[in-house]
Every structure is written in structure tokens, then in C-alpha cells.
C-alpha positions in Angstrom: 26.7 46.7 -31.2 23.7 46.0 -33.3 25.4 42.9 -34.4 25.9 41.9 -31.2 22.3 42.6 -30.1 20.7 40.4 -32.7 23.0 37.2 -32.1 22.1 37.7 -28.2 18.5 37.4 -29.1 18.8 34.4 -31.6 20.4 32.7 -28.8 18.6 33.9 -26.3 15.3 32.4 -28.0 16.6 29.6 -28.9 17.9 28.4 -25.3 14.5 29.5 -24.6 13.3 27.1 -26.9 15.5 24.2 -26.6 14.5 24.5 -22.4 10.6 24.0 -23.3 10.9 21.2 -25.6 9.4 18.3 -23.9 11.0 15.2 -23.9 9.1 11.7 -23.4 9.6 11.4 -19.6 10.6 7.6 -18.9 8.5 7.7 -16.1 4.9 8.6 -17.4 2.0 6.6 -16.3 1.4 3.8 -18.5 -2.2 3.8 -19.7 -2.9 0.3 -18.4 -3.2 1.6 -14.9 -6.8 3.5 -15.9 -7.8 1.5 -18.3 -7.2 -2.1 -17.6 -9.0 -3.1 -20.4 -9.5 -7.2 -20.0 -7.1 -7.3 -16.7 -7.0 -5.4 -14.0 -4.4 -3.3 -12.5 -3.1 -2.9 -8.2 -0.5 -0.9 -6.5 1.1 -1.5 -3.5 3.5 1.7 -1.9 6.9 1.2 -0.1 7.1 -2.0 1.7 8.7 -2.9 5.3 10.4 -6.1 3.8 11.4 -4.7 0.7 11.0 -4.2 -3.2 9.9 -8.2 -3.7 7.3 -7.8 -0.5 5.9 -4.9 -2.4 5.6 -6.8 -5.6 3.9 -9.7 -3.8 1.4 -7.2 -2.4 0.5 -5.3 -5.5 0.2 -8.8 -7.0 -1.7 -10.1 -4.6 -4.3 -7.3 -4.8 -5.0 -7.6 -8.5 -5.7 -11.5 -7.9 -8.2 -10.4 -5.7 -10.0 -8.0 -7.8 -9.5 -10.5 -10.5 -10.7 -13.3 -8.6 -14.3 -11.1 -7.9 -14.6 -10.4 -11.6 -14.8 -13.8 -12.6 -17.6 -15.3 -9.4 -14.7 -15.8 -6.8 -15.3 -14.8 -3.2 -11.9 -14.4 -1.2 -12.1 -13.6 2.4 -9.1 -13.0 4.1 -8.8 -12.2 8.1 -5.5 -11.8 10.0 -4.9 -11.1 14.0 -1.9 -9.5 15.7 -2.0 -9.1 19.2 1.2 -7.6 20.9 1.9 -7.3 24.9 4.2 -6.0 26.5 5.3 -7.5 30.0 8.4 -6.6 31.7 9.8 -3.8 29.1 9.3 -7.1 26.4 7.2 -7.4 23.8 5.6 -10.2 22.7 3.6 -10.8 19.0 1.6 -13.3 17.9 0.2 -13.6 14.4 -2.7 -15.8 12.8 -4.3 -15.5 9.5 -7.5 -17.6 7.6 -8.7 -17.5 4.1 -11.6 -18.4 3.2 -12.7 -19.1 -1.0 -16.1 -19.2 -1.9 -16.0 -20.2 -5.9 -18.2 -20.1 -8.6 -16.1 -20.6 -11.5 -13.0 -23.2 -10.8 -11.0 -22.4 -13.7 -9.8 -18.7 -13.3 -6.3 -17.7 -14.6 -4.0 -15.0 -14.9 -0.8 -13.7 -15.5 1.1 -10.2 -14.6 1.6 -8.6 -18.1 3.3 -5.5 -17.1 4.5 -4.4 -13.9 5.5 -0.3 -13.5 7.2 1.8 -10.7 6.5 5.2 -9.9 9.9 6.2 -8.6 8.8 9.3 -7.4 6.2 8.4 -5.4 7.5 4.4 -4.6 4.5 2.7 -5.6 4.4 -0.1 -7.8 1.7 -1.2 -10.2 0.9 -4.5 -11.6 -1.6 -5.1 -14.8 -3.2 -8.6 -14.6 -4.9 -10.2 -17.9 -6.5 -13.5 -18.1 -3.8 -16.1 -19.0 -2.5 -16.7 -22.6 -3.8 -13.3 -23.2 -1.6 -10.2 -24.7 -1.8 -6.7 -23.6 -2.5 -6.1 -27.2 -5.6 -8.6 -27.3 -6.2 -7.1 -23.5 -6.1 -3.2 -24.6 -8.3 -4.4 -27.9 -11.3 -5.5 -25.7 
């Protein structure tokens, strides 16, 4: 019985064990997201139109912040009006974008894009073009 008791513990501590061992989760926050370094870095959550609309978005919003680093002004306004006559609706849509710019010559690429599957929301890292996230994490 004695016998019995002591394998029952070594096992028991070692299950134990084996279930707090961390292992690198694949979906940990790259550290890109908080510090940018050279770029900058834009989310965008679930999307109506899909995974490619919410990749445009998050995309979209780092060119923005990008574009105010470097002495460009972007002012974007759009207007959606809906009515309803008759049980039908009816939208209409109209957008304009105005750029105010500084500096003509301001370039960037997406370096590394991440998904946080358990929240759907999708992050994008911008640095200036020709640039590395190594040279980019370095500054």
C-alpha cells in the first residue's frame, strides 16, 4: 500500500506539473502593436463585408496616422441619408477627401499584419518603405 501511495503522488505531481507548463501561445500580441518603433500600427474589428474589408480598414487607418507623422493633413467626410417611404428604403451615399501636404514624398509599406482570433480584430504595422521591421524595431 505504501508502494502504491508514493507512485500516486509522483504522478499526481507530475500531471500537476506537466498542466502548468506554459507553452508559447500562437496567439500572443506581437510587440509591434505597442511599440511601433519607426511605423505605426491600426486595428480594425469584424467587418460587415468581410475579412479583406477589414484589412482595407485597419490599413487605411495606419496611412492616416502615418500620413500626420510625416506633415500630411487628410480630411475625410462621408454622408448617408436613408428614408423610408412606402415600407421602402432608400440610401444615398457621398464621400470627399481633402489632402493638405507638406511633404510630397511619403511612403509606406504594411510589414506585418496580426489577427486576434479571439477577439476578431486585426492589426496592421506600417514602416516607411524599403525599411525592415528589424531596422524599424532598431530606431
Amino acid at each position: 500500500m505504501n508502494l502504491f501511495c508514493r507512485f500516486f503522488f509522483a504522478g499526481s505531481i507530475s500531471v500537476l506539473l506537466a498542466a502548468c507548463a506554459t507553452a508559447a501561445n500562437p496567439n500572443s500580441r506581437p510587440a509591434w502593436i505597442d511599440n511601433p518603433a519607426g511605423g505605426v500600427s491600426a486595428s480594425a474589428g469584424t467587418h460587415v463585408r468581410g475579412r479583406v474589408a477589414q484589412e482595407e480598414l485597419a490599413i487605411l487607418r495606419a496611412r492616416e496616422e502615418f500620413a500626420k507623422r510625416f506633415g500630411v493633413s487628410i480630411t475625410a467626410v462621408q454622408s448617408i441619408d436613408t428614408t423610408v417611404n412606402n415600407g421602402r428604403a432608400y440610401t444615398v451615399g457621398s464621400g470627399s477627401t481633402n489632402e493638405n501636404t507638406q511633404q510630397t514624398d511619403v511612403k509606406a509599406v504594411v510589414k506585418e499584419k496580426w489577427l486576434d482570433t479571439d477577439s476578431d480584430v486585426l492589426w496592421v504595422w506600417l514602416v516607411p518603405a524599403g525599411e525592415t521591421p528589424s531596422q524599424a524595431q532598431n530606431k
